[in-house]
C-alpha positions as a Markdown table, in Angstrom:
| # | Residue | x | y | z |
|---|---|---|---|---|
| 1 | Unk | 58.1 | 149.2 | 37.6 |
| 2 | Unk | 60.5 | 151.1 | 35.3 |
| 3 | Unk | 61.6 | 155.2 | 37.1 |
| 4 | Unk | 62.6 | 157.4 | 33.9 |
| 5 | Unk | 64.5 | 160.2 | 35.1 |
| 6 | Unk | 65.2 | 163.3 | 33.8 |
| 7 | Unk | 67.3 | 165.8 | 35.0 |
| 8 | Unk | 67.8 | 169.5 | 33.8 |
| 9 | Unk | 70.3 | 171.8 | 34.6 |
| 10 | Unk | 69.1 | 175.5 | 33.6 |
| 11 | Unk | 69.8 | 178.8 | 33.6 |
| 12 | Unk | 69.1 | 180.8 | 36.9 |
| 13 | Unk | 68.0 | 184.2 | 34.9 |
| 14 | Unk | 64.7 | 181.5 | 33.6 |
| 15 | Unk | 64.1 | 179.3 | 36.8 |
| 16 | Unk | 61.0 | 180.5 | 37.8 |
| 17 | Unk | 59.5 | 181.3 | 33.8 |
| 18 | Unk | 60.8 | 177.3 | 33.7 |
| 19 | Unk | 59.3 | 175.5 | 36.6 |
| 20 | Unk | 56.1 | 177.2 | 35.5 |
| 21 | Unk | 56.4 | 175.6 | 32.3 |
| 22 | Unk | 57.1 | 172.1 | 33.7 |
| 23 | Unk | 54.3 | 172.5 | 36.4 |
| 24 | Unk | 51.8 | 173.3 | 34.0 |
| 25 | Unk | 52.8 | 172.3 | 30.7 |
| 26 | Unk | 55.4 | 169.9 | 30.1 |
| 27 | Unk | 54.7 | 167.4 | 32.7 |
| 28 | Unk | 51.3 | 167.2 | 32.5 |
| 29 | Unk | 51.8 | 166.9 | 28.5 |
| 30 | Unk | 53.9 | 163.6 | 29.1 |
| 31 | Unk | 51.4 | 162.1 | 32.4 |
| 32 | Unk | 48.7 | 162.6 | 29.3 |
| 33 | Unk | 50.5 | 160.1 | 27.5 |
| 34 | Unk | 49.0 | 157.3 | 29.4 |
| 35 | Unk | 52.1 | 155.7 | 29.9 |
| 36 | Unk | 52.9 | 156.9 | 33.1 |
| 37 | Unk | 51.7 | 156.3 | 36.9 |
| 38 | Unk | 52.7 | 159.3 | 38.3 |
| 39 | Unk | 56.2 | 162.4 | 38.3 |
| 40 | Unk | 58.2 | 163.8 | 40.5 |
| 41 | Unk | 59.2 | 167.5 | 40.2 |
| 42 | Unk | 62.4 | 167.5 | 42.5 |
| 43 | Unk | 64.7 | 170.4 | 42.9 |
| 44 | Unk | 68.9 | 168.9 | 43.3 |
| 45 | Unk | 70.6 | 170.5 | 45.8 |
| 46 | Unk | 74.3 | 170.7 | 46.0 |
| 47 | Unk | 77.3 | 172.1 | 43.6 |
| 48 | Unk | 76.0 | 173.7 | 40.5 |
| 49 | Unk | 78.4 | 174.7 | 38.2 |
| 50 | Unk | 76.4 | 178.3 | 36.7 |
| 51 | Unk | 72.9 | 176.4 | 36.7 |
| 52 | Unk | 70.2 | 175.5 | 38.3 |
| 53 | Unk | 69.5 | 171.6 | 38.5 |
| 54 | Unk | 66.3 | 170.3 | 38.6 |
| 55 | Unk | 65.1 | 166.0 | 38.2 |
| 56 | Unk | 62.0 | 164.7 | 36.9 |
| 57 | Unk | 61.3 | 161.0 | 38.1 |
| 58 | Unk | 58.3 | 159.7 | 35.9 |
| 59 | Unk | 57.0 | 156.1 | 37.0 |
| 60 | Unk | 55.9 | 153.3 | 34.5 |
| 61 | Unk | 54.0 | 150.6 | 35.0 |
| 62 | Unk | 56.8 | 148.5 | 33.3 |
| 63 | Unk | 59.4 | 148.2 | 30.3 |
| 64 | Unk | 56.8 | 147.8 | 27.4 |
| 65 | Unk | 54.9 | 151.3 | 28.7 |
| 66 | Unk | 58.2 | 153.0 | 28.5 |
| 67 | Unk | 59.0 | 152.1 | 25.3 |
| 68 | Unk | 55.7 | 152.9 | 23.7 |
| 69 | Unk | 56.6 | 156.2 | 25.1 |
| 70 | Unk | 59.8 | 156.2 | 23.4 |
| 71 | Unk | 58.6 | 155.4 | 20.3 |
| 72 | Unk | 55.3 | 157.1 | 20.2 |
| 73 | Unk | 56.1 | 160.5 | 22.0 |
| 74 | Unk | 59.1 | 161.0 | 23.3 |
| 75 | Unk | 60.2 | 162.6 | 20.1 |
| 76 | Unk | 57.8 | 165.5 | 19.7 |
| 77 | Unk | 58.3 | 166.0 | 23.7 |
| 78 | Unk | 61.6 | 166.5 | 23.5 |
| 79 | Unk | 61.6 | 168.9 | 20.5 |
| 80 | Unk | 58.7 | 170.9 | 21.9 |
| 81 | Unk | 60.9 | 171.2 | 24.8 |
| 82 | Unk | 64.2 | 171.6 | 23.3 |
| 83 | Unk | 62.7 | 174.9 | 20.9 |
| 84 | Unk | 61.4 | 176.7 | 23.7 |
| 85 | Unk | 64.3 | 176.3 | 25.9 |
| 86 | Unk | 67.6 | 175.9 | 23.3 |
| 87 | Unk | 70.7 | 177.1 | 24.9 |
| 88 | Unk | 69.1 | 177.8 | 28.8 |
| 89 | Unk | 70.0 | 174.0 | 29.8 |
| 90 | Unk | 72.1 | 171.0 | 29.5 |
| 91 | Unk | 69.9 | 167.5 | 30.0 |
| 92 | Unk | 70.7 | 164.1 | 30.7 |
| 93 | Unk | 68.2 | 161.1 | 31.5 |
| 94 | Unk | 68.1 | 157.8 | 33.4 |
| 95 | Unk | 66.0 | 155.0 | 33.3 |
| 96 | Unk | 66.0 | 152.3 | 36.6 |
| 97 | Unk | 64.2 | 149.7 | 37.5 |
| 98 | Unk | 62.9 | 149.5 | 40.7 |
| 99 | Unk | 63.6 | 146.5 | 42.4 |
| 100 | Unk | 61.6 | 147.4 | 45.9 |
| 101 | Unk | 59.5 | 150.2 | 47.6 |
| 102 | Unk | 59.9 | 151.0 | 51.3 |
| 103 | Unk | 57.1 | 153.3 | 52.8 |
């Protein structure tokens, strides 16, 4: 299984106007893709250097689901994204592979 992660540092003033948005529009936009499993919305605690920092772990079934996401959506995602929000956050993403679950 493949985690994409997505983590988003944003302004305080739009926190809660933003994790309305990813609660009801952008992550269920990219679950609607088909490509993923499941997400989790997950609020990072610790230093934040004038924003608020929130991660977005998206699970894939494996590699060639991820990049069929990549090539097929990603794109129009991330601009959707990036116009509403332009200059309130900074972004960065990780993909991992998971080696083993523990529960």
């Amino acid at each position: 299984m493949i985690l994409y992660n997505v983590t988003v540092s944003i302004n305080p003033e739009i926190e809660s106007e933003w994790t309305k948005y990813m609660r009801e529009v952008h992550i269920p936009e990219v679950l609607e893709t088909g490509m993923f499993i499941e997400a989790r919305f997950c609020r990072v605690h610790g230093e934040e250097q004038g924003g608020v920092t929130y991660a977005t772990g998206y699970l894939c079934p494996d590699q060639a689901s991820y990049d069929r996401y990549m090539a097929e959506f990603a794109e129009k995602l991330r601009k959707s994204f990036h116009q509403k929000w332009e200059g309130h956050y900074a972004a960065f993403r990780t993909l991992l592979s998971v080696i083993e679950e523990f529960k």
